[in-house]
N, C-alpha and C positions, 0 to 999 in steps of 0.2 A: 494466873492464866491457865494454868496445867487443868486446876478442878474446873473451869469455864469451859473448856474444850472437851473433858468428860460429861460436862451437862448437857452439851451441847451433843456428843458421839450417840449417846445416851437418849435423847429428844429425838434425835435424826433415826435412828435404828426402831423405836416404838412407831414411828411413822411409817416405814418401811416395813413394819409388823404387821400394823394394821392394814397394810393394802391386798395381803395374804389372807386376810379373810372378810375382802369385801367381795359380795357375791353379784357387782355387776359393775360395770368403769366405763366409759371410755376416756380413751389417753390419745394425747398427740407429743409426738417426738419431734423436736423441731432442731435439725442437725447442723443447721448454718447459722442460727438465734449465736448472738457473741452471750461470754459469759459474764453477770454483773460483776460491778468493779467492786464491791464490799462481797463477795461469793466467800466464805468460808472452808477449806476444803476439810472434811472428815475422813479418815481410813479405815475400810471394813475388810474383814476377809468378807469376798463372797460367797464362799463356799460353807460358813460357818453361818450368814445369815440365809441362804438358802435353807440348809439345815432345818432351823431353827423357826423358821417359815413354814415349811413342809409340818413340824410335830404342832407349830398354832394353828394350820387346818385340821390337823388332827384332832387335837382339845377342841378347837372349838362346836367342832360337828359335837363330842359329848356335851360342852358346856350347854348347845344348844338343843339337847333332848329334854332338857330341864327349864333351862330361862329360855322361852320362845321367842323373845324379842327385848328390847331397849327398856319397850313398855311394861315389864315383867315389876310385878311389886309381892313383897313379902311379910310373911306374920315371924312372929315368936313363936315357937312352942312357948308352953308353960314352963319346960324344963330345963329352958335357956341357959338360966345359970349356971346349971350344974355340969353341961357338957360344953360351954361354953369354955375355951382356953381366954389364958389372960392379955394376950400382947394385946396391943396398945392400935393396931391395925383391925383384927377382931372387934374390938370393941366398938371403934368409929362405925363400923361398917354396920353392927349392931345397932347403933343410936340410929343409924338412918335406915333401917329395917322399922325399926321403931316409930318414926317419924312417917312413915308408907310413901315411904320416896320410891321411885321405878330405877329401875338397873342403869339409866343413863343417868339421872339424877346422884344415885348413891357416886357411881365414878368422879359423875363432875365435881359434886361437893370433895372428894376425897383426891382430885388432883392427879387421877389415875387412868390409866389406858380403858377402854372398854373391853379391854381379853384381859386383865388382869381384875379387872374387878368383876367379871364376868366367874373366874376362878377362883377369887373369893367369895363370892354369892352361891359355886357350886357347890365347892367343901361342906362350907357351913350346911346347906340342904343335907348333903350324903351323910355330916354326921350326927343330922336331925338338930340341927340349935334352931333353924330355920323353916318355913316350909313356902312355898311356893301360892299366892293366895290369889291371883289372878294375874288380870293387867287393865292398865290403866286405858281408858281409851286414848284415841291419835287425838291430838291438840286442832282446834278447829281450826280451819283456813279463814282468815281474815280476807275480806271482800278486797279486789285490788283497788288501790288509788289509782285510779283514771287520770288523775292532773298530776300522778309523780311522773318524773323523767324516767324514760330507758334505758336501765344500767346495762353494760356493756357485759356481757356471757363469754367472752374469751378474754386472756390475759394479755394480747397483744391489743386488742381491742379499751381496751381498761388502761393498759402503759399508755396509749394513744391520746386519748381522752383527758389524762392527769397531765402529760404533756402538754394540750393544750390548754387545760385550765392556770397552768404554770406559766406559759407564754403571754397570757391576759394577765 
């Protein structure tokens, strides 16, 4: 249970990460909403992810003077090998360099944050194993179905809904 609720502090805190360096939101706060009955409660210092938030806007403004976007794809230098270190994380991230996967791709294969694989994509550039070889274009928009239904856009809106689908 002990390492379930580390994986779990651990999960919750990279989510928390990442909303520090989304560059546009909106949020709604809803103060009378009761809390679910399977809720999990995790403990953070706030001050410590404050912190810790504040130095990933930081990184990320550099990681993003380099990888422009999600859509960022990469080559090998020739000299890969040789500057290239050996851990076992390098490498993966290599084979998907390899592969001309883009920077959201490489993370998702590899089960990682996008500011962490954003930081591994940087390194590698700065110590030339990698270099920077464009970006992929945006994925096309699929024409909308007309005969699908109207999925619900808010989350009371969607509990609503499932509810009644539950009652049928």
């Amino acid at each position: 249970q002990a390492d379930i609720m580390e994986v779990l502090r651990t999960r919750t805190l990279e989510i928390i990460y990442d909303l520090f360096i989304w560059e546009e939101a909106d949020f709604e706060f809803l103060d009378n909403e009761p809390l679910p009955n399977d809720l999990i409660r995790i403990q953070v210092n706030a001050t410590s992810v404050t912190m810790d938030g504040i130095y990933r806007i930081d990184e990320w403004a550099r990681y993003r003077n380099v990888i422009k976007s999600d859509r960022t794809v990469f080559e090998l230098k020739p000299e890969w090998a040789q500057l290239a270190d050996d851990s076992s994380e390098t490498l993966d991230v290599l084979l998907h360099v390899d592969k001309g996967m883009t920077t959201a791709e490489i993370c998702y294969n590899m089960h990682t944050s996008l500011f962490h694989g954003s930081a591994l994509l940087f390194d590698l550039v700065n110590q030339g194993v990698i270099r920077v070889a464009g970006e992929a274009p945006p994925p096309a928009e699929e024409p909308a179905d007309r005969s699908a239904p109207k999925l619900p856009e808010t989350v009371p809106e969607l509990l609503s809904l499932a509810r009644t689908e539950l009652a049928e």
